[in-house]
N, C-alpha and C positions, 0 to 999 in steps of 0.2 A: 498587513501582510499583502505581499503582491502575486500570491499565488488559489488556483481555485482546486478541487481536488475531487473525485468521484470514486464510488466502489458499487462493484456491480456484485447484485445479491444472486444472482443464476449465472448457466451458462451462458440465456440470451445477452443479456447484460454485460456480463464480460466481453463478449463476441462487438459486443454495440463499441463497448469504453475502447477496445482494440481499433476496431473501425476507425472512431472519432479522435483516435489519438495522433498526437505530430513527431515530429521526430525531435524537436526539442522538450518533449515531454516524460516525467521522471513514471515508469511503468514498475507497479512491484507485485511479485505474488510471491505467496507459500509453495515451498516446493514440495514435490513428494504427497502433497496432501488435498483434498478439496478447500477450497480457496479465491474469495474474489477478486479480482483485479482490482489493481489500487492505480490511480492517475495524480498525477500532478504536475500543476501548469502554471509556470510564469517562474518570478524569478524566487528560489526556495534557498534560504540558508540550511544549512547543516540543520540544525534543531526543527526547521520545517521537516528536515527527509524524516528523520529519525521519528519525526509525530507520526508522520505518514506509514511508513513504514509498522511501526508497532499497532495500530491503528489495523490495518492490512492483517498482519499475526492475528492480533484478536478476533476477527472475524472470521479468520480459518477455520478447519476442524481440527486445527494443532492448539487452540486457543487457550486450553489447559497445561501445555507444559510451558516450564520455566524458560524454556529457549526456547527459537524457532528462526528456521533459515531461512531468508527469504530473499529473492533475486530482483532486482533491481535495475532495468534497463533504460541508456538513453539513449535512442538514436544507435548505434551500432556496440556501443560497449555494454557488457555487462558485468556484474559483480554479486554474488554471494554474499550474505552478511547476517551473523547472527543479532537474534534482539528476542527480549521481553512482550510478551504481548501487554498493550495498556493495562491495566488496572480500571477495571469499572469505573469508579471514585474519581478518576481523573477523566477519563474519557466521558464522562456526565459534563463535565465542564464544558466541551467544545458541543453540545448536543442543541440543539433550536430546537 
């Protein structure tokens, strides 16, 4: 994979991943709820966002329901998109 990714567990955090981020970098949070900023950098297929993304959800305070919306910006556009938070069980897999 050619891409790196961060999630900030506070405000500070969040505030920092904001900071350090570019404008070709994919930025996602949970809307409407408490939620860490999610990054990612370099070049991401589809199924990278979509990791990321859900990834993001689960570490919301929305992390228990079924859906969850969550905004997705790069550089000037931005978009909405519902998703699944991970699954434990899977999300163990990418864990170091």
């Amino acid at each position: 994979m050619g891409w790196t990714r961060g999630k900030g567990r506070n405000e500070e955090e969040n505030k920092a991943i904001l900071y350090l981020s570019k404008k070709s970098d994919f930025i996602f949070e949970v809307m409407n709820v408490g939620s860490p900023i999610g990054l990612l950098r370099g070049k991401a297929s589809q199924d990278d966002i979509k990791l990321a993304v859900s990834i993001t959800a689960r570490y919301s305070d929305a992390k228990t329901q079924k859906s969850v919306i969550v905004n997705i910006k790069k550089g000037a556009q931005s978009k909405d998109i519902p998703i699944c938070p991970i699954d434990n069980e899977i999300l163990n897999r990418y864990r170091i």
